[in-house]
KOLZA-236457 format. One record per residue (C-alpha): residue in three letters; x, y, z. Coordinates in steps of 0.1 Angstrom, whole numbers, plus 5000, padded with zeros to 4 digits. Layout:
# KOLZA-236457
<atom ALA,<X,Y,Z>>
...
This chain:
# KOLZA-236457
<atom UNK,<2678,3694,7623>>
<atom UNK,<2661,3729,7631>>
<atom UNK,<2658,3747,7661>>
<atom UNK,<2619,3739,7659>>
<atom UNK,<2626,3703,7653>>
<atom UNK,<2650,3701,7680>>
<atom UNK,<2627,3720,7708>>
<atom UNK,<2591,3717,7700>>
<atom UNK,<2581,3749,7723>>
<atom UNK,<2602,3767,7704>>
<atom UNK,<2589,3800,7694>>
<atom UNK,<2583,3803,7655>>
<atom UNK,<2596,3829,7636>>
<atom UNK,<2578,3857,7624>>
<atom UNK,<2568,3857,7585>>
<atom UNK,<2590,3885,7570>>
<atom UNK,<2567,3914,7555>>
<atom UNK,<2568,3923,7517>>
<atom UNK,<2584,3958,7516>>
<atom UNK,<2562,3981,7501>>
<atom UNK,<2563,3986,7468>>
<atom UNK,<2543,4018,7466>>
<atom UNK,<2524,4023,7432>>
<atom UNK,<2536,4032,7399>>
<atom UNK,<2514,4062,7394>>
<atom UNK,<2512,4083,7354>>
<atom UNK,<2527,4119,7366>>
<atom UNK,<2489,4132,7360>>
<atom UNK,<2478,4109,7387>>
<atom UNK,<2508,4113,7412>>
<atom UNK,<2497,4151,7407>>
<atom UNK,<2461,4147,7412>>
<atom UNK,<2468,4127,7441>>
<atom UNK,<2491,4154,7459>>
<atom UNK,<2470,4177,7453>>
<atom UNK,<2437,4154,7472>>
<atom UNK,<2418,4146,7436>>
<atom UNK,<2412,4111,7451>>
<atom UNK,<2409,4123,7487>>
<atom UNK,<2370,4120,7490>>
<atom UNK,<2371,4086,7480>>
<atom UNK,<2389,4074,7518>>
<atom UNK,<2361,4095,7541>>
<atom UNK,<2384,4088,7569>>
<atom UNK,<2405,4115,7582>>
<atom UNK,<2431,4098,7604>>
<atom UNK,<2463,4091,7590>>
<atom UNK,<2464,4054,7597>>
<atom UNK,<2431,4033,7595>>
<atom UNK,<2420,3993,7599>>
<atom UNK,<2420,3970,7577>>
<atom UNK,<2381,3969,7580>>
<atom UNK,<2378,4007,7566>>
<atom UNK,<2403,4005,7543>>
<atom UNK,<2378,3970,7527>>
<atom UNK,<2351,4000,7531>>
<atom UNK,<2364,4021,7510>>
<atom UNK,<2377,3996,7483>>
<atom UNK,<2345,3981,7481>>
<atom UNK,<2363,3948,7492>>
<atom UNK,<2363,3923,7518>>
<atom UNK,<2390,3921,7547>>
<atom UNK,<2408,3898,7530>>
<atom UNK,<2416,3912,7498>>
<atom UNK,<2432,3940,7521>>
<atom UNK,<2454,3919,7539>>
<atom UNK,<2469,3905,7503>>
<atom UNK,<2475,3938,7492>>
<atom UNK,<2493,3941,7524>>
<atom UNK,<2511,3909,7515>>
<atom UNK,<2519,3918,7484>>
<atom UNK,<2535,3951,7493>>
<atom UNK,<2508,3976,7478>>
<atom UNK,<2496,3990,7508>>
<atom UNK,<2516,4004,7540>>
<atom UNK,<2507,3989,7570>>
<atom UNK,<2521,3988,7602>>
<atom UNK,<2519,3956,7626>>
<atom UNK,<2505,3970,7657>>
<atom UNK,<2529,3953,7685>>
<atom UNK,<2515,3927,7718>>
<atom UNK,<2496,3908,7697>>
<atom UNK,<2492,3873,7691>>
<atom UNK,<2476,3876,7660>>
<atom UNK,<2491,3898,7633>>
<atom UNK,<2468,3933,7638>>
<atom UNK,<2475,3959,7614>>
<atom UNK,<2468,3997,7609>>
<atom UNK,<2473,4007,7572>>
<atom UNK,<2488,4043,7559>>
<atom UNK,<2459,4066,7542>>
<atom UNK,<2482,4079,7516>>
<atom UNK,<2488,4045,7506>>
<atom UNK,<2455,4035,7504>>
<atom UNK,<2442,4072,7484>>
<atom UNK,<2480,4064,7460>>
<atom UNK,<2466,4025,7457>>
<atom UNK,<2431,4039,7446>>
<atom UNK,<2448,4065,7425>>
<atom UNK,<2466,4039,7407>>
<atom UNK,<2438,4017,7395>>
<atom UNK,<2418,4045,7384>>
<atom UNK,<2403,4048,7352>>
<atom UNK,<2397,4085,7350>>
<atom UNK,<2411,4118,7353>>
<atom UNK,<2394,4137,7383>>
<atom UNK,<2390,4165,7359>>
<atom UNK,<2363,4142,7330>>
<atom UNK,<2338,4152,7357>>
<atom UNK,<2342,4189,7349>>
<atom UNK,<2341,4183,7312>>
<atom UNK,<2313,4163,7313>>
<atom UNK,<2293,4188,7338>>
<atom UNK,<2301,4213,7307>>
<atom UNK,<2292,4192,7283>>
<atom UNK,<2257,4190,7300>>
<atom UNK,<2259,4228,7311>>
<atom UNK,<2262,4235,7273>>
<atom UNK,<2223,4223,7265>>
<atom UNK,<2206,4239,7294>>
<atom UNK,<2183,4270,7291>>
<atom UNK,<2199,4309,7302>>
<atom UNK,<2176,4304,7330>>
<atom UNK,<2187,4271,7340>>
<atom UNK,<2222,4281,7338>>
<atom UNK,<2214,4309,7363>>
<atom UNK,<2194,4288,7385>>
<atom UNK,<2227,4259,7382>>
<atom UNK,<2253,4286,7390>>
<atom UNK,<2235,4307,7415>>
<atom UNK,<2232,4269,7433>>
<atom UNK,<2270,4265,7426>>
<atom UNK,<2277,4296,7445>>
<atom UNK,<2256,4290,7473>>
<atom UNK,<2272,4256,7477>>
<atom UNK,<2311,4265,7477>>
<atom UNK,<2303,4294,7504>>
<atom UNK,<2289,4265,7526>>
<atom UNK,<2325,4247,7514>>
């Protein structure tokens, strides 16, 4: 007979968390990430977010967070005096999850804005990099 057989009112234990498995990034991608390729795709700056903001930024709902969570491929931490299981999730674990599944190397954008850079006009070009400039002085 269990404990919680024996004595009804006794408490239940508390599921035991996956440990997180962190992703298994291609050395490109771990790079990238370090140095914040993926960064603008989490537009929160706090180093620990909700579950909420990290669906946001996935493009998901709530409770596809909560499985990664489950299934050990986000960092989260259970925030305590709660009777419901609240969590608060780790951004680099969120930017190394989105690293992960992508499909792209940050730097196909910049080959592709060449690629298109390579048919405009002289003018245009001038026009396109006196823009550029203007831009990364406001960056």
């Amino acid at each position: 007979m269990t404990v919680a057989a024996a004595n009804p009112k006794a408490r239940p234990q508390p599921k035991r968390r996956p440990r997180y498995t962190g992703p298994v990034l291609q050395r490109w991608k771990l790079d990238a990430a370090a140095q914040g390729w993926f960064d603008f795709l989490v537009p929160y700056k706090s180093e620990v977010i909700s579950p909420v903001q990290c669906a946001k930024s996935l493009g998901r709902d709530v409770q596809h967070v909560y499985s990664l969570i489950e299934r050990g491929k986000l960092e989260a931490h259970g925030v305590p005096g709660r009777d419901v299981q609240r969590y608060r999730i780790t951004r680099r674990s969120l930017v190394l999850y989105m690293a992960e599944s992508a499909n792209y190397s940050p730097n196909d954008l910049v080959d592709r804005l060449v690629d298109v850079a390579a048919t405009l006009t002289d003018a245009q070009c001038a026009l396109f990099e006196q823009k550029l400039r203007a831009r990364r002085i406001k960056l």
